[in-house]
C-alpha positions in Angstrom: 0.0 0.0 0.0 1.3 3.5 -0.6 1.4 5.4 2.5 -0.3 7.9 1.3 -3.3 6.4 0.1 -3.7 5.1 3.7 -3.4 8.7 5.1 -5.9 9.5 3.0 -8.6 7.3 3.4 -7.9 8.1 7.4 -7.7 11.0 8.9 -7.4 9.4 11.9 -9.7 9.3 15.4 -9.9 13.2 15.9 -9.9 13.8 12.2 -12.2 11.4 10.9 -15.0 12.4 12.2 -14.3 15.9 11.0 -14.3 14.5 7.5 -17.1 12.6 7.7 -19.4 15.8 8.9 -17.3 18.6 6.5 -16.6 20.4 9.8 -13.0 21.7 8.8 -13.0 25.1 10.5 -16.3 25.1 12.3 -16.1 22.5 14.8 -12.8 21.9 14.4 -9.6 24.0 13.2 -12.6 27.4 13.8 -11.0 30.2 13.0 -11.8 33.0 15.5 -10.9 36.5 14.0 -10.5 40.6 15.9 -9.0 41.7 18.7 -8.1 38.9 21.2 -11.3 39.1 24.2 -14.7 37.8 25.7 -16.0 39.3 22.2 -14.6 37.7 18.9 -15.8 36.9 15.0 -16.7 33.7 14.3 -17.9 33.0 10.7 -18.7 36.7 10.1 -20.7 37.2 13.5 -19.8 38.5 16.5 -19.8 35.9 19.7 -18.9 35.7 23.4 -16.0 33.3 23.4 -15.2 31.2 26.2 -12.8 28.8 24.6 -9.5 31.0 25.4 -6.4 30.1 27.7 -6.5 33.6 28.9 -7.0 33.7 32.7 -5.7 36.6 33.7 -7.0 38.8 30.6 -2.9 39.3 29.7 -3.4 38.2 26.0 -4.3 42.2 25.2 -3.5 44.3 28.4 -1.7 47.3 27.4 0.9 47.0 29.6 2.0 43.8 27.5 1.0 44.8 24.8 3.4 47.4 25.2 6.4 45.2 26.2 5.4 42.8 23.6 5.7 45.6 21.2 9.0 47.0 22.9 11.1 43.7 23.0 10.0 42.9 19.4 11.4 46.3 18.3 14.3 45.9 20.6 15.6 42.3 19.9 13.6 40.8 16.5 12.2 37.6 16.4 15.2 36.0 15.9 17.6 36.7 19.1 19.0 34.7 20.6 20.0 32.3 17.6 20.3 28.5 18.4 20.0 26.5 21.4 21.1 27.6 24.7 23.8 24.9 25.0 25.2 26.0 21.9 24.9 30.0 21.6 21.0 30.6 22.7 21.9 31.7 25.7 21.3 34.9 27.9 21.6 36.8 30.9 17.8 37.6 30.8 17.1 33.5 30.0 18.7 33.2 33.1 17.6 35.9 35.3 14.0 34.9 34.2 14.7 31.0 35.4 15.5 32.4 39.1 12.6 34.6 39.0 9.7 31.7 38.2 11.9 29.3 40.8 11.4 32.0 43.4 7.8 32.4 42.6 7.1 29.1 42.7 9.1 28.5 46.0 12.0 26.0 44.1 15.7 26.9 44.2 15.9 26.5 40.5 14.5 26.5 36.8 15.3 26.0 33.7 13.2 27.7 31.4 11.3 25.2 28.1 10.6 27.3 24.7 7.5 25.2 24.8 5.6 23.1 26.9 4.0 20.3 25.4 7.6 19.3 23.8 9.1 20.1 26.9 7.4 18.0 29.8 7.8 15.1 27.7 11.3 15.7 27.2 11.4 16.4 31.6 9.7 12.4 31.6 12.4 11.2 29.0 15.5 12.3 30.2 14.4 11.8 33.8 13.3 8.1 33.6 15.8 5.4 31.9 15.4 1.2 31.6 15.3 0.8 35.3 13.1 3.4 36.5 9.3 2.6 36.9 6.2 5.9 36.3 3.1 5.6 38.1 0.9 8.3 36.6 -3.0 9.1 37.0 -5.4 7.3 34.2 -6.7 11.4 33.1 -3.0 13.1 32.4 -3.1 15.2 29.5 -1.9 13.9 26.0 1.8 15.5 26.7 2.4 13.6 29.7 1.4 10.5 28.0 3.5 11.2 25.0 6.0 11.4 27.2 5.4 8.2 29.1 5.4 6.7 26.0 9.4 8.0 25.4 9.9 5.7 28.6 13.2 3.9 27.6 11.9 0.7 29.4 9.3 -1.9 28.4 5.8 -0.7 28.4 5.2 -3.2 31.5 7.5 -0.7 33.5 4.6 1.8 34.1 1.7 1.4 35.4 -1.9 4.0 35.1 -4.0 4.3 38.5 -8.0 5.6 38.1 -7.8 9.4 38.4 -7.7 11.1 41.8 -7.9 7.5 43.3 -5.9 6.8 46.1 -6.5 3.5 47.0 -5.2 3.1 42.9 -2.6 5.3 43.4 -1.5 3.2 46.4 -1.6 -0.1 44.9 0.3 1.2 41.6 2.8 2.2 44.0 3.3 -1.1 45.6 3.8 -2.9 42.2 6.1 -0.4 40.9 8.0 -0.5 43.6 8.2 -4.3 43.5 9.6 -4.0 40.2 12.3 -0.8 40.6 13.4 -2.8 43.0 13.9 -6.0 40.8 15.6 -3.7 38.4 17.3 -1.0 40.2 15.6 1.8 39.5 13.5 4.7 41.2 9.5 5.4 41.2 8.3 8.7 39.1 4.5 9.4 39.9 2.8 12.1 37.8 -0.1 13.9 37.8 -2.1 17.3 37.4 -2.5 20.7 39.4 -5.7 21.3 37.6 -6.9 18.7 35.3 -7.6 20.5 32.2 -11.0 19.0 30.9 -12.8 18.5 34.2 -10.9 21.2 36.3 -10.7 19.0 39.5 -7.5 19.7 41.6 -5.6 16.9 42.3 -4.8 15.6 45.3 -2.0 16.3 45.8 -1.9 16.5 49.3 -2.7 13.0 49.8 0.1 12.2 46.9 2.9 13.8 49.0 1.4 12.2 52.2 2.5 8.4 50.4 6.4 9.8 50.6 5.7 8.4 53.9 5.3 4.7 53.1 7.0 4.4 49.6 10.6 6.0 48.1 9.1 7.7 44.9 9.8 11.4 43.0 6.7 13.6 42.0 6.0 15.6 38.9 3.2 17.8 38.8 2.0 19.7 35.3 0.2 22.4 36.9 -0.1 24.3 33.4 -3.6 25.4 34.9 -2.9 25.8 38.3 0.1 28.6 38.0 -1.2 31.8 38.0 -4.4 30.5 39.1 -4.4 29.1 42.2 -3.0 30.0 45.9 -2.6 32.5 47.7 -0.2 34.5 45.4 -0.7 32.0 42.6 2.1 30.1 42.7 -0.6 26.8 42.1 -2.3 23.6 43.5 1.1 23.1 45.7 0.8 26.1 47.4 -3.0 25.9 47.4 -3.2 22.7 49.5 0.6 23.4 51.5 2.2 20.9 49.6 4.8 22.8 47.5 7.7 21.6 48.9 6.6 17.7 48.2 6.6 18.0 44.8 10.3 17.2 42.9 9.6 18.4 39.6 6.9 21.5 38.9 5.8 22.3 35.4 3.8 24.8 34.1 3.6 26.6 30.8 3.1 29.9 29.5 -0.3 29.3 27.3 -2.7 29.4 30.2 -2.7 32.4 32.8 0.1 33.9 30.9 -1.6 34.0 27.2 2.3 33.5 25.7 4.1 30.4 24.7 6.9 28.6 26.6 7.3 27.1 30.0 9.3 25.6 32.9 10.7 22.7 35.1 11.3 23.8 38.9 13.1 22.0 41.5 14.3 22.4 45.1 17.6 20.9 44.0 19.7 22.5 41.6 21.8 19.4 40.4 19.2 18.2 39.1 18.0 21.5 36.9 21.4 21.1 35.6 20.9 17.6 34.5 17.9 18.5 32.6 20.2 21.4 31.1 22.4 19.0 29.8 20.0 15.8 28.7 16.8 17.5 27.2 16.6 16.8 23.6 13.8 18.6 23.3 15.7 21.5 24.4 19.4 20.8 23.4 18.7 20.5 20.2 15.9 23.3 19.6 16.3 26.6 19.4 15.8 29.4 22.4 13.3 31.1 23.6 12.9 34.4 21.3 14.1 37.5 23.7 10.3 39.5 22.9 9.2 35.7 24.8 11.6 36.0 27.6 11.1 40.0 28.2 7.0 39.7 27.7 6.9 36.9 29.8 9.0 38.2 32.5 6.6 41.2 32.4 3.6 38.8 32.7 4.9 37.1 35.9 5.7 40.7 37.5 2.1 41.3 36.8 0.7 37.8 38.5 2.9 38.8 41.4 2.1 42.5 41.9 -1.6 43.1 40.5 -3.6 40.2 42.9 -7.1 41.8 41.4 -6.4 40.1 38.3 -6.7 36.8 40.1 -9.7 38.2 42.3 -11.8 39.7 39.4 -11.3 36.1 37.6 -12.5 34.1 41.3 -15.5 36.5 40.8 -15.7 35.5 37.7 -15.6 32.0 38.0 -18.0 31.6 41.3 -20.9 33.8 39.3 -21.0 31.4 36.6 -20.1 28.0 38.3 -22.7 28.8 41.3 -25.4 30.5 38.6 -25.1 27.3 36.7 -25.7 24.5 39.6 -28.7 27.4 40.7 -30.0 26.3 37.3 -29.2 23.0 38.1 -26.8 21.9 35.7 -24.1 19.2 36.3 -21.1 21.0 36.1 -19.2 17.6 37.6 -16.1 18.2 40.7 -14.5 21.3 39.2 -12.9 23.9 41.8 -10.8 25.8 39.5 -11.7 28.3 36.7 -11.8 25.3 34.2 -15.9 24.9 33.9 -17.2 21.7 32.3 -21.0 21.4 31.7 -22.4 18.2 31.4 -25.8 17.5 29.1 -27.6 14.8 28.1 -27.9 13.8 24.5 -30.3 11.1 23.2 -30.1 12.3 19.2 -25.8 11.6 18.8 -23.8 13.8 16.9 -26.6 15.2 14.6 -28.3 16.7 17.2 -25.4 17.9 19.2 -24.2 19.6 15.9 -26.9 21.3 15.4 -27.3 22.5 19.6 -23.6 23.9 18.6 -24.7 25.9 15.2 -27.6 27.2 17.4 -25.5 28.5 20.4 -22.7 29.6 18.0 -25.5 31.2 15.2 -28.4 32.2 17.2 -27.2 32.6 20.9 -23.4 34.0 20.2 -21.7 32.0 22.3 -18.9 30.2 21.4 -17.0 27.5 23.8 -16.2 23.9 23.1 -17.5 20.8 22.7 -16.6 17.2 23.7 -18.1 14.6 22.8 -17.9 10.3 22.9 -15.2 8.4 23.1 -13.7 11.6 25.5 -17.2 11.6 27.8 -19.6 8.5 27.6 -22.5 8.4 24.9 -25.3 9.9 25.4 -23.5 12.6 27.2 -22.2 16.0 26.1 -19.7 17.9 28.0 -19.5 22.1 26.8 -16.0 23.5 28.3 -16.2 26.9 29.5 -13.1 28.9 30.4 -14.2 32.1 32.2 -11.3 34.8 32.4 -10.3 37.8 34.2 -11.9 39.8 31.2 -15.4 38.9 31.2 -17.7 40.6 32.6 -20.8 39.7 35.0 -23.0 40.5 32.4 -21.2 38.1 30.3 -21.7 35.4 32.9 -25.6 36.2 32.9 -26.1 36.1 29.5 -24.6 33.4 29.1 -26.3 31.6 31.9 -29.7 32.4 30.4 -28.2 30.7 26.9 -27.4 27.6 28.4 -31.4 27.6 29.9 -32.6 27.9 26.8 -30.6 25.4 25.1 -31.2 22.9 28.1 -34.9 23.2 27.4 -34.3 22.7 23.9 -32.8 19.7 24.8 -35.3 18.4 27.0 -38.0 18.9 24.2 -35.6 17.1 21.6 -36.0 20.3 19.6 -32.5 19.3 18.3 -33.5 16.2 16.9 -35.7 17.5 14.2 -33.9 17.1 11.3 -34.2 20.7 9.9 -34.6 22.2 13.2 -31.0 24.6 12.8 -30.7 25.3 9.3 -26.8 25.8 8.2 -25.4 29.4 7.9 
């Protein structure tokens, strides 16, 4: 067969789908246009998006804007050129590394030019043939890309139900049966915030296992930083259990609207050794400068402008609590990250046309997730509130999602020509 051919025929279990329905830039690959906001163009009309990463309401505050804009015209887009091993490196790469390890409350950093490629890169280096990973069944697709770098045999990790203890716990006791066997060490990972549901994980009751089994933690708290806490420093230093965790990720695209990220931990050896074994990172190039500077200007904001974080909380607890007041199932969430649960009878033709309706008629844009990621017959719409929307935002918005329930309930979706298409 050519190779080809079979690519074409399958675009795979994301893609597929989206052939079969011609939804190439509507439900998929959409293609939201104007100034980055709660207000945005989608398809020629104006909607309320709640589909961006942008917590704090960085992506377009002037004051970044105005860095952005300064560093860009300062440095280009192509300083520093190459890796930082090689001749990427900079005394503002590194003054930035110390300032997130402070922030976070780690002695050291090392600062990723992105962090999908880089967390998997953290697992890969970290982990060789004898070491064993213990990681929770929900971790986000770069975590389990990089599990799946494991140098070992894929017997040599093991996946406990998410948030599950008593899992967790039993994991533990197998993979430690076997790094002992062979040698190794224990590597557990899981989540601050886990992105699709928003529960927290518990990580408290993680660190507590330290006490019965010799194991390393790695948390990917890309939706935790900025967040979460008291200063927002994340789920570690929400639930006092900062210092527990070995190696803490985040990454840029979430509360900081930019692109990048970071590994932090309390001992500085073993930043160094990810300095020197990253592939991701060795053999990529740097950070851009207008990065480094913008983002440096983003975390001074975090830090020193705390209303950012409180007009987002207000943000969040008008919609999450308006929304169980309407009683929707809006699952265990306790972070900004607000999934709504509905029940769908009619399968994907009725839930695409509940989408052209809140997208067309309602203007209100967010995402959609549907079987095998939730079970059938169930719908999950993923809200992201942010720092800037508004309360009248949340209310419209709540007053959508009763209309479109009760559309639901009378299967008003599941006449054929019920939405027509724009």
């Amino acid at each position: 067969m050519d190779i080809f051919e079979k690519l074409r025929d399958n675009w795979g279990p994301i893609g597929t789908p989206a052939k079969m329905l011609n939804s190439h830039h509507y439900f998929s690959f959409p293609m939201l246009e104007g100034e980055l906001g709660p207000r945005m163009r989608f398809m020629g009309r104006e909607v309320l998006n709640w589909s961006l990463n942008n917590y704090l309401g960085l992506a377009n505050h002037p004051e970044v804007r105005k860095v952005d804009a300064e560093a860009a015209a300062k440095w280009g887009l192509a300083y520093p050129m190459g890796a930082r091993m090689m001749s990427g490196n900079s005394v503002l790469h590194e003054q930035f590394e110390k300032e997130l390890a402070e922030f976070v409350g780690k002695k050291d950093a090392f600062l990723l030019n992105y962090g999908y490629q880089g967390v998997m890169s953290v697992i890969e280096s970290v982990c060789d043939h004898r070491d064993v990973i213990v990681y929770d069944a929900e971790s986000h697709a770069c975590l389990i890309d990089g599990i799946r770098l494991h140098k070992a045999k894929m017997g040599q990790y093991y996946k406990f139900n998410h948030n599950d203890m008593d899992s967790l716990e039993k994991n533990l006791k197998r993979a430690t049966k076997m790094a002992d066997e062979k040698g190794g060490g224990v590597l557990v990972i899981t989540e601050g915030v886990f992105g699709m549901s928003g529960k927290v994980g518990d990580l408290k009751a993680i660190v507590a296992l330290k006490e019965k089994y010799s194991f390393r933690l790695l948390v990917d708290d890309a939706h935790g930083f900025g967040t979460m806490g008291e200063t927002g420093a994340g789920v570690g230093e929400l639930l006092g259990v900062q210092e527990g965790i070995d190696l803490y990720f985040s990454t840029f695209a979430k509360s900081m609207a930019a692109i990048g990220g970071f590994i932090a931990a309390d001992d500085p050896q073993i930043i160094m050794y990810l300095k020197y074994n990253m592939r991701s990172q060795t053999y990529a190039k740097a950070l851009p400068m207008p990065y480094v500077e913008g983002c440096r200007k983003r975390l001074e904001m975090i830090k020193t402008m705390p209303e950012l974080r409180e007009k987002l909380w207000e943000n969040v607890d008008a919609l999450q609590n308006g929304l169980r007041e309407r009683g929707f199932n809006i699952g265990d969430t306790e972070s900004p990250v607000t999934p709504i649960f509905l029940h769908s009878e009619g399968g994907i033709p009725e839930v695409t046309r509940m989408v052209r309706d809140l997208r067309e008629n309602m203007g209100v844009f967010c995402s959609i997730v549907v079987y095998p990621v939730v079970p059938k017959g169930q719908i999950m719409l993923r809200i992201i509130p942010t720092a800037a929307h508004s309360l009248e935002d949340v209310e419209y918005t709540l007053n959508a999602f009763t209309d479109l329930a009760e559309k639901l309930k009378n299967r008003v979706y599941q006449i054929e020509d019920a939405q027509p298409v724009a």
